[in-house]
N, C-alpha and C positions, 0 to 999 in steps of 0.2 A: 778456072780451076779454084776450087774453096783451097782456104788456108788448113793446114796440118799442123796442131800442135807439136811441139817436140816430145812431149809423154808419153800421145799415143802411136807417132815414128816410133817413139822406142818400141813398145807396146807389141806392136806389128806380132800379129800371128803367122804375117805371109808375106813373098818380097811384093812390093806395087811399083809397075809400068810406069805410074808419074803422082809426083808429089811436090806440093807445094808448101815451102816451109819461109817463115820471117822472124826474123830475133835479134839476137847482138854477137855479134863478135867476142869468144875469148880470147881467142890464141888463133894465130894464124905460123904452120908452119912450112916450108916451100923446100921442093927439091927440082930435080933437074928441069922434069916435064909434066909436074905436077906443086900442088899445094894440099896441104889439109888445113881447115878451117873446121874449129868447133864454134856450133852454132847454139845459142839459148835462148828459149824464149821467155824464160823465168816460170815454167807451169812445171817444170821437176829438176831438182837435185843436178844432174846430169845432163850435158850437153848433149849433140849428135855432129857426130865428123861428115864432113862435106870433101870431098874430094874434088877438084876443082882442076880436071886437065888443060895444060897448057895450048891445047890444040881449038878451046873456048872461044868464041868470036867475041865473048868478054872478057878473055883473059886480062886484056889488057886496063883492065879496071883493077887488077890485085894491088897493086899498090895502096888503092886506097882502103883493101878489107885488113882494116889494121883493129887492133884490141878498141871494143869499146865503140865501133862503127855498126849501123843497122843496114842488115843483110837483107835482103829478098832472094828465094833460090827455088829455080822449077829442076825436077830431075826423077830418078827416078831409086828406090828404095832398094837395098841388095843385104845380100848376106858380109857382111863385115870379114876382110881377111887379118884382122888385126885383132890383137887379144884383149880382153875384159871390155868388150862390147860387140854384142849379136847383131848390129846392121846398122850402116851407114847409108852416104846419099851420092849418089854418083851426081855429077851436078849435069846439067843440061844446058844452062841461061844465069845469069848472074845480076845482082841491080844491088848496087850501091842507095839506099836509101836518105840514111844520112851519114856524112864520113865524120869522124872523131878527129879530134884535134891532137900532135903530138903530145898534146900535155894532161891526156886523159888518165888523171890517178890511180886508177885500180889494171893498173900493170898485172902481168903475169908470176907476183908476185907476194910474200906473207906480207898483212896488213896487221897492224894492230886494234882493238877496238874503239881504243882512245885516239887515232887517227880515223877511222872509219865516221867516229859521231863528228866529225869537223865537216862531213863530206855527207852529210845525212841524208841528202836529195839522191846520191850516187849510191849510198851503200847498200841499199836493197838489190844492184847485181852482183855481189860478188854472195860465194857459196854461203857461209855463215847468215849471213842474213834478209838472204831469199830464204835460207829452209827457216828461220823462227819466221817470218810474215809468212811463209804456207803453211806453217803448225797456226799461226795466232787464227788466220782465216778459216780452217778448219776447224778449230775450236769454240769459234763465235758460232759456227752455223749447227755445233754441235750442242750450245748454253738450249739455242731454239728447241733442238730437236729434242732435247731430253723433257724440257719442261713442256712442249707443245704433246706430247706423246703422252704424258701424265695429266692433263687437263688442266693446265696454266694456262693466264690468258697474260700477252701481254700488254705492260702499261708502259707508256711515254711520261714518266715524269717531268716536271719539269726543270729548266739548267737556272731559270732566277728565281731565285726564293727569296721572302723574307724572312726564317727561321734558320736558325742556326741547330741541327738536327744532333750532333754531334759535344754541343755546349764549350768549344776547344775555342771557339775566337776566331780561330786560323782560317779567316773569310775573303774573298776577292770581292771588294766592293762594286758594284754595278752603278752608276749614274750618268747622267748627262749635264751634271751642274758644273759651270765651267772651273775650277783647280784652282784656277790664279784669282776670282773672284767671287766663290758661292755667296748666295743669300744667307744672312744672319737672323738668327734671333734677337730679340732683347739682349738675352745675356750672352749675348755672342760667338755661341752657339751655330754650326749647319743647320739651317731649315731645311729638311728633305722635303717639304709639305708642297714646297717649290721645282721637285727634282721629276723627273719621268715617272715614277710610278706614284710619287706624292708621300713616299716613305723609306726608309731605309733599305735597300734588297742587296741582293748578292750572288753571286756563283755558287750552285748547290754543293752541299759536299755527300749529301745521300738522297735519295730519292723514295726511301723509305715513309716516312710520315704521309705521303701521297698513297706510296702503294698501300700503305693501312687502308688508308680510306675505301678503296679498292676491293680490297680482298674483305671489308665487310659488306659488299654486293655482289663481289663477284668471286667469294671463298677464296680460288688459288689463284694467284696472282705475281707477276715477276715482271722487274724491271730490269733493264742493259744498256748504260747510258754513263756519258763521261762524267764524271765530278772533279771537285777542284778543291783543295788546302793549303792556304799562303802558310805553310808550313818552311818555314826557312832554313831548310836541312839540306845538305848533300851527301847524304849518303847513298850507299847502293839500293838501300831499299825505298826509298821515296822518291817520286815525283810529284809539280803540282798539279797537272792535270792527269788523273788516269781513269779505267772506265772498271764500274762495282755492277755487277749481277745480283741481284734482293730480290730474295722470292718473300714474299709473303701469305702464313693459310691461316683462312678460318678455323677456329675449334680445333688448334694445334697447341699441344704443352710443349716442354723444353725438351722431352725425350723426343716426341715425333719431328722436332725442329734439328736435332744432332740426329738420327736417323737418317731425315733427308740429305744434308749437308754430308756426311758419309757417305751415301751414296751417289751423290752427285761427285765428287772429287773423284771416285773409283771410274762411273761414267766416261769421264774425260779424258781418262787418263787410256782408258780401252781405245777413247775414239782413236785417239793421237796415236795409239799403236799398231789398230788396225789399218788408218787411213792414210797415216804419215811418215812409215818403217822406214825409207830409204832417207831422211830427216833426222829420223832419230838415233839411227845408226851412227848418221855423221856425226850427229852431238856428244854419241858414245865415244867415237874414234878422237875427237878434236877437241872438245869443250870439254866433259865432265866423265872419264874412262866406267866411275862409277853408275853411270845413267840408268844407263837398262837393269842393270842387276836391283838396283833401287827402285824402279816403277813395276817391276817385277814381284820387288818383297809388297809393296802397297797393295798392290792387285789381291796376293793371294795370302794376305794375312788380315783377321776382323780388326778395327780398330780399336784402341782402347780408351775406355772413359777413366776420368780421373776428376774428381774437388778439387776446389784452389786450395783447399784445408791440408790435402794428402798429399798436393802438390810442393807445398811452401815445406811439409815434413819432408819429403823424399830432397829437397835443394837443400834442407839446410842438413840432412843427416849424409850429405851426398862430401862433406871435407874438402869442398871447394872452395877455395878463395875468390869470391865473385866481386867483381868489377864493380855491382851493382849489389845491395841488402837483399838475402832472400829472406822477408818476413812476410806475417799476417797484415793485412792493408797497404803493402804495395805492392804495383803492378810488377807482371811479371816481362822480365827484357828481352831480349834476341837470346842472349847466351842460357837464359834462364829453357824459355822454348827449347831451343836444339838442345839440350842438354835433355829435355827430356822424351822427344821424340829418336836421338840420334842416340842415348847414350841407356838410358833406363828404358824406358818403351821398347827402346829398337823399333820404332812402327809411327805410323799418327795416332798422335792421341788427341782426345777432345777433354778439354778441363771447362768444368762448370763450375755455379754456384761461387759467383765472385761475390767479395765484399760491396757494400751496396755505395760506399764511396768511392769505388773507385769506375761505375759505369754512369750512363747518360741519366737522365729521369724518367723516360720511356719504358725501362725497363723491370717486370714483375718482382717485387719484394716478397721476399718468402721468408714463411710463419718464424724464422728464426730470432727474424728483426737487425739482422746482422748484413744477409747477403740477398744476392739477386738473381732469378733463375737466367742467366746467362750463359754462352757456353765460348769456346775460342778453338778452334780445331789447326790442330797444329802440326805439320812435317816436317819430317828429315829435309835438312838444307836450304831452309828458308824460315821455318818458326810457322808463326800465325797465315793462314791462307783465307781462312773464315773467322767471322765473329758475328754472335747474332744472339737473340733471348726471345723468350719470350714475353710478350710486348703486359705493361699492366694496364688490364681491363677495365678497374676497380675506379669511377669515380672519383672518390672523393683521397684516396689514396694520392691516385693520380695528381689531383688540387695540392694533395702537402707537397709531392717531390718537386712539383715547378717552384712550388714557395721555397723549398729548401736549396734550388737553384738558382734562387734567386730570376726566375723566368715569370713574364706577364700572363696574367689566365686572358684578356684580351688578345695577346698577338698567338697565343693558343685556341684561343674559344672553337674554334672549327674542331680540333684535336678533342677538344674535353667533350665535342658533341657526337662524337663515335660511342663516347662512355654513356650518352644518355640516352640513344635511342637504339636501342636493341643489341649492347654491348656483348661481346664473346669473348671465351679465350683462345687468342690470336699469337702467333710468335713468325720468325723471319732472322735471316742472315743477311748479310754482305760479305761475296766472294769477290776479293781483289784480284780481278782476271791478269792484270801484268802480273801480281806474285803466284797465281795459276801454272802460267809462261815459265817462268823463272823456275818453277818446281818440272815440268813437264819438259825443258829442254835443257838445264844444265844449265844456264846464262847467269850468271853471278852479278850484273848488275841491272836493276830495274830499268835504266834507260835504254838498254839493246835489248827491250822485246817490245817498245811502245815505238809506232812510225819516229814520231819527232816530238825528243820530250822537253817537255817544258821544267829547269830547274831555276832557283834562283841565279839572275842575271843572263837567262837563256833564254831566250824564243827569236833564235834565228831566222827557222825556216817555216 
């Protein structure tokens, strides 16, 4: 007999004769001449009760269906005489697959999240974070679906680069030169000329500069792939490895670049509501009471566009006392963000047209001479989720900003040769799908929506 998920057990349109079901143990509870065992197989939200009479020629295996042990169960599917659930499993046959040891952690009881990440391997069964890995899983399949449906192709960038896409430093070195004794220069100095790739490389931190190349042969083009920032922060919102969605299109300005990013954020947010309701709900009930009413106001409100210009007027006429300066030429911070999506907007808003110091050298300079057609799309309860420009097409333009970055036109040359040979105007984002996560489930810190994160002094598992 094939295996039965426990989604589609629930599912069940009709009782069935015999079914075969395999998962884990939550709770196992026992009465005179009977037991009930809630079974999961981690494919929904909710378990399925097993009733398990004592009259069983396996009965006598109950002792070991204890919390946390893997079940096998043939029987057959009935209408449920117990309340907030349509049907259970009459058991038939019983098999202990694998038993759980006394000292299995995720008791039948509240867990913290800051105990759950000690147990990172274990905490994908308990409720909370089975349902964000079936939202994350859903939503990866949904990045495909939206762009594969619009005529993206995707590209596999690559995770070793030798540029630094981002100009932040904050790079994970890549080599095989041994640590305790690399090759010198003259002046004493690493020779990388000696190392595996025969020059400096690294763990990418965007994938972008490749999909340029890309998307001027193959116009729409999108990448979905992990990156990495020795960014030495612990806060909620950072990790060092997490994974960025870049789409990039031909003969795109900065308007049809926040269009799409608009639209895509809206996209996800439908998937996860159409496809992930019994998730989301929980999230509503447990994590963030505010959830749904909030993916609800995104849904059905347009976003609003804003300047950095109108932005830094609205913070600073706003008689806040900010943490951080709200002026012309710097960046704008978490509180800066939320403040303006949570508190003026009421909604996300996309702020463009940054000053031209304060983004990459990639990015198009406009006639002002001041700023750069950039934009940063922003929500309630997380700030920034996108950020993206459009890209400068312009030769020789392009030649001063690497000079003013101080960046080699040599470890560029490939880059400056998109500008000379049938050059367009191109733009693209990066969507940071854990702060996607984070917006779409309630989850307040970036490490409980990625499997196993990597922060400083972390990579257990």
């Amino acid at each position: 007999m094939s295996r039965t998920l426990v989604k589609d057990a629930l599912g069940a349109v009709a009782p069935l004769g015999s079914i075969h079901l395999q998962g884990w143990v939550r709770t196992r509870r026992d009465a005179k001449t009977f037991s009930f065992i809630e079974l999961n197989d981690g494919s929904s939200l909710r378990g399925i009760q097993i009733v398990a009479d004592a009259a069983l020629p396996d009965y006598a295996l109950i002792e070991r269906v204890t919390t946390g042990a893997a079940l096998e169960v043939w029987g057959r599917l009935v209408a449920s005489k117990g309340k907030g659930q349509q049907w259970e499993v009459v058991a038939e046959s019983l098999q202990v697959v694998g038993a759980a040891d006394a000292a299995y952690p995720l008791q039948k009881k509240g867990h913290t999240v800051e105990f759950l990440r000690e147990i990172a391997h274990l905490r994908p069964r308990s409720n909370l974070f089975g349902a964000v890995f079936r939202v994350r899983s859903r939503l990866a399949f949904a990045v495909h679906r939206f762009f594969q449906e619009r005529g993206f192709h995707l590209v596999h960038a690559p995770i070793i680069t030798g540029n630094d896409c981002e100009g932040a430093g904050e790079l994970f070195r890549v080599s095989t030169l041994d640590p305790r004794d690399p090759p010198k220069e003259p002046d004493g100095t690493v020779d990388f000329r000696r190392d595996f790739f025969g020059r400096p490389t690294y763990l990418t931190v965007s994938g972008q500069l490749e999909a340029e190349a890309f998307a001027c042969a193959l116009s729409n083009v999108y990448t979905f792939g992990p990156t990495f920032r020795a960014e030495d922060s612990n806060t909620s919102r950072h990790v060092a490895e997490f994974w960025m969605i870049e789409p990039e299109m031909a003969f795109c300005d900065l308007a049809g670049n926040m269009t799409l990013a608009e639209e895509f954020v809206k996209f996800l947010i439908r998937e996860a509501k159409e496809h992930c309701a019994a998730e989301l709900e929980f999230f509503g009930r447990f994590v963030d009471k505010a959830l749904l009413a909030r993916l609800d106001f995104v849904l059905e409100r347009p976003f609003q566009r804003c300047s950095y210009a109108d932005a830094i007027d609205i913070l600073t006429a706003s008689g806040r006392n900010w943490e951080h300066p709200a002026a012309w030429g710097e960046s704008l911070q978490s509180e800066h963000e939320r403040f303006l999506a949570e508190e003026h907007f009421k909604c996300p808003v996309t702020v463009h047209d940054f000053p031209l110091t304060l983004k990459p050298f990639y990015m198009r300079a406009n006639d002002d001479g001041r700023t750069v057609a950039a934009m940063d799309l922003l929500v309630p309860g997380i700030g920034e989720i996108v950020g993206g420009s459009q890209r400068e097409e312009r030769l020789e333009v392009l030649r001063e900003n690497l000079a003013r970055h101080n960046l080699s036109e040599v470890d560029y040359g490939w880059y400056l040769d998109l500008r000379r040979y049938g050059s367009v105007p191109h733009a693209g984002f990066g969507l940071g799908f854990e702060r996607l996560l984070m917006f779409v489930t309630g989850v307040s810190n970036i490490r409980d929506v990625i499997p196993f994160a990597r922060t400083p002094g972390n990579a257990a598992f």
